[in-house]
C-alpha positions as CSV (number, residue, x, y, z in Angstrom):
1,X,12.4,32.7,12.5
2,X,16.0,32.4,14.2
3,X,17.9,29.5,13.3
4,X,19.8,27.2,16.0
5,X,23.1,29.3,15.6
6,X,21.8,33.0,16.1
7,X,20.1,31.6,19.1
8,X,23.4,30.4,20.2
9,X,25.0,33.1,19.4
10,X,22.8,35.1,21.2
11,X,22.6,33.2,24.5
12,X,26.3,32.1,24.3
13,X,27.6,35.4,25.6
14,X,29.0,34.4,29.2
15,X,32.9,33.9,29.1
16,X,34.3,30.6,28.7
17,X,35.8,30.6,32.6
18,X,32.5,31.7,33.9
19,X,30.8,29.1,32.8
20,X,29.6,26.9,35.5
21,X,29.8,22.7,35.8
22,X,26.4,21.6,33.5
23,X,24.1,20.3,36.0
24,X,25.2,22.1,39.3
25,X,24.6,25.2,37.0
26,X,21.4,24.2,35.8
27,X,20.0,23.3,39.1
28,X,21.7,26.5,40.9
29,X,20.0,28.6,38.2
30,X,16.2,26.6,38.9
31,X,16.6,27.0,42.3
32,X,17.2,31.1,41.7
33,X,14.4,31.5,39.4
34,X,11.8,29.4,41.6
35,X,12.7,32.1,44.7
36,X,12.6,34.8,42.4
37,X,9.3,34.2,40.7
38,X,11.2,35.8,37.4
39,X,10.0,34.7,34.3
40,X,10.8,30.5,34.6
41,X,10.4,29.3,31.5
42,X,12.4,32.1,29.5
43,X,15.1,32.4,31.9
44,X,15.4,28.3,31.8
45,X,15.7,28.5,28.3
46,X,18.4,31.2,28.2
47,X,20.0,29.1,31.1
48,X,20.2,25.8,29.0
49,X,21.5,27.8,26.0
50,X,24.1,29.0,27.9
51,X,25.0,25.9,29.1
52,X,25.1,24.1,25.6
53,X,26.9,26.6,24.4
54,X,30.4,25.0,24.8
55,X,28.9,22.2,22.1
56,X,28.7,25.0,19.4
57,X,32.7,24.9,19.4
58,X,32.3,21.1,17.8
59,X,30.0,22.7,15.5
60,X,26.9,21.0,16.6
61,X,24.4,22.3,19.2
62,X,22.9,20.1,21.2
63,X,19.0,19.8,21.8
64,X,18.0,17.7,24.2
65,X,17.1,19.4,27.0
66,X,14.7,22.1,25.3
67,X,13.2,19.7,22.9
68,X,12.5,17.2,26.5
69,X,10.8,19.8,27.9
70,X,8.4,20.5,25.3
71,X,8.0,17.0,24.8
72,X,6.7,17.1,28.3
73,X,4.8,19.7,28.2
74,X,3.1,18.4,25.0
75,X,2.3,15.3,26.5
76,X,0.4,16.4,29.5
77,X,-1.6,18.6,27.6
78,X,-2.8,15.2,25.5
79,X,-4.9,12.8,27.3
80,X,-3.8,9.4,27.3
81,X,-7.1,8.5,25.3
82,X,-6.8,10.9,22.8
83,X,-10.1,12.2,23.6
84,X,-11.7,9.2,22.9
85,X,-14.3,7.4,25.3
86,X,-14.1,3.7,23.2
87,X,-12.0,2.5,20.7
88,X,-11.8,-0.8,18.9
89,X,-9.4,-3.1,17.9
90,X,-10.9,-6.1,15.3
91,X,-8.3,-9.1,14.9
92,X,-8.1,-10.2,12.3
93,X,-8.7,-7.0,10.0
94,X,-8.8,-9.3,6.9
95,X,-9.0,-12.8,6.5
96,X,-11.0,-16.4,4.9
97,X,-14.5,-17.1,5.8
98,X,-15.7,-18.4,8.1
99,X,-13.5,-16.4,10.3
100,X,-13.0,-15.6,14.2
101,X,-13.5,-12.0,15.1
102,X,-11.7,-11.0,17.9
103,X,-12.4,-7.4,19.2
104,X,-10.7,-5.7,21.6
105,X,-12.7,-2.3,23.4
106,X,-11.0,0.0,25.4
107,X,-13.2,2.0,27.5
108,X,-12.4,5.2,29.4
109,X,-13.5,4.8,32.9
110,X,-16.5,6.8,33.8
111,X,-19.5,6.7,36.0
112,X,-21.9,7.2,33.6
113,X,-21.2,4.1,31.4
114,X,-23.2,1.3,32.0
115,X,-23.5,-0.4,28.8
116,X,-21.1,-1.8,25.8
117,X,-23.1,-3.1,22.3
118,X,-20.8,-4.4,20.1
119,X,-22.2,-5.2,16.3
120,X,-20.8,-7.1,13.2
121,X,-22.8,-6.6,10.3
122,X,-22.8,-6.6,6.5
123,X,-25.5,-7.0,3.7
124,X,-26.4,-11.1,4.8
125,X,-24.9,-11.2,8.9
126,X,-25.6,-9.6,11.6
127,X,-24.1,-10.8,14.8
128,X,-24.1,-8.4,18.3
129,X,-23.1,-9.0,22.1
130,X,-24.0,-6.4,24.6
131,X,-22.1,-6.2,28.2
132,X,-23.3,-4.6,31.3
133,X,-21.1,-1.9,33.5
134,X,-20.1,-0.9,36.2
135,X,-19.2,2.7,35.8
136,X,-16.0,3.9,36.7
137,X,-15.3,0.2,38.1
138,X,-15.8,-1.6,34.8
139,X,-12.2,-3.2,33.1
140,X,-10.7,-0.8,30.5
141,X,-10.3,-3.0,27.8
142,X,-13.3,-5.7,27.1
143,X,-12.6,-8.4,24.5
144,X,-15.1,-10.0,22.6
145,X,-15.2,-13.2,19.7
146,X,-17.9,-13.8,17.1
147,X,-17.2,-17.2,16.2
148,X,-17.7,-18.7,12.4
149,X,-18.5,-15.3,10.5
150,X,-19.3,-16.0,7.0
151,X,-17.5,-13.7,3.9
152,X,-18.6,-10.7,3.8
153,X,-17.7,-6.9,3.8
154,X,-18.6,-6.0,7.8
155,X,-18.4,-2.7,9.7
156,X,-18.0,-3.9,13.5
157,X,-18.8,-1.1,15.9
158,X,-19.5,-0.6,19.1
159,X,-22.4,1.6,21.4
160,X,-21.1,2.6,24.9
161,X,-24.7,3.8,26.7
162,X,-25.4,5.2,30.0
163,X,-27.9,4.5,32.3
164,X,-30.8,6.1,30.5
165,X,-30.0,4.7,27.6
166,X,-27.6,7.6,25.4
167,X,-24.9,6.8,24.2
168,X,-21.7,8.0,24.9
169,X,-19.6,7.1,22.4
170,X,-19.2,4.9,19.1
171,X,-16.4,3.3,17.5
172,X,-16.7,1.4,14.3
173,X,-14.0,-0.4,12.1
174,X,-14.5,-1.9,8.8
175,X,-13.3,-6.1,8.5
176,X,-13.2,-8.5,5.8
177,X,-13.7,-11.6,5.6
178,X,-13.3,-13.0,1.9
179,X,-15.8,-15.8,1.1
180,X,-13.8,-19.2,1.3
181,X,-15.3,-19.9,-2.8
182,X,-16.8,-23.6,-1.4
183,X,-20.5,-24.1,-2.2
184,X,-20.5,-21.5,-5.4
């Protein structure tokens, strides 16, 4: 592995009065490569070393502009989902019976879904609510309230279906509610 300062020593090579204004320089040099066809990314690097060079004088290299590219190169290979088709949020995660449960579903839109179950349950409740829709057309994020929920120890999860039936995905959480001690 090279550290920061071989690199910079490395790419620092061009003379201090040939060294071109930052940006101008930058954009001269993208322009060059993008008629070339040359090898972008390698030569871009090389170019913004080059460029940050004059920082290594102060004793500090700065890395900004490589470590924003691969930011954004990193991001558009992650979907903004994560992958995931549904995910839940349950409000309050842990609180005195009897409780509201608020749940928030975000759905990734798609044609095929046309159904969202959602289900509180634990060893003495079971409470679900189920929501037609409409594909690729339906909201992205569905909320959802089960009123009065006694104390118990609940996994709330939801069942997005398609139109045969099969579902798509499944998201579960796990909630407590802790009994309020009145009546025992």
């Amino acid at each position: 592995m090279i550290s920061g300062r071989a690199l910079a020593q490395r790419f620092c090579s061009v003379p201090a009065d040939a060294r071109v204004h930052r940006r101008a320089g930058l954009r001269a040099h993208v322009r060059r490569l993008s008629e070339t066809g040359r090898d972008f990314l390698g030569d871009l690097t090389r170019s913004i070393w080059r460029i940050r060079c004059r920082w290594m004088r102060r004793g500090f290299v700065m890395m900004r502009v490589p470590l924003m590219l691969f930011t954004i190169l990193a991001l558009t290979a992650i979907s903004a989902s994560g992958g995931e088709q549904l995910r839940l949020a349950v409000s309050p995660v842990h609180s005195f019976a009897p409780s509201n449960l608020n749940i928030r579903a975000r759905v990734v839109p798609h044609a095929d879904n046309r159904a969202l179950t959602i289900v509180a349950e634990s060893e003495d409740f079971y409470r679900s609510s189920q929501i037609s829709l409409e594909g690729d057309h339906a909201p992205a994020t569905i909320m959802f309230e089960f009123r009065g929920v006694p104390g118990g120890e609940y996994v709330v999860s939801g069942v997005l279906t398609d139109s045969l039936g099969r579902q798509r995905a499944i998201a579960e959480q796990p909630v407590r509610v802790i009994p309020s001690g009145l009546g025992q």
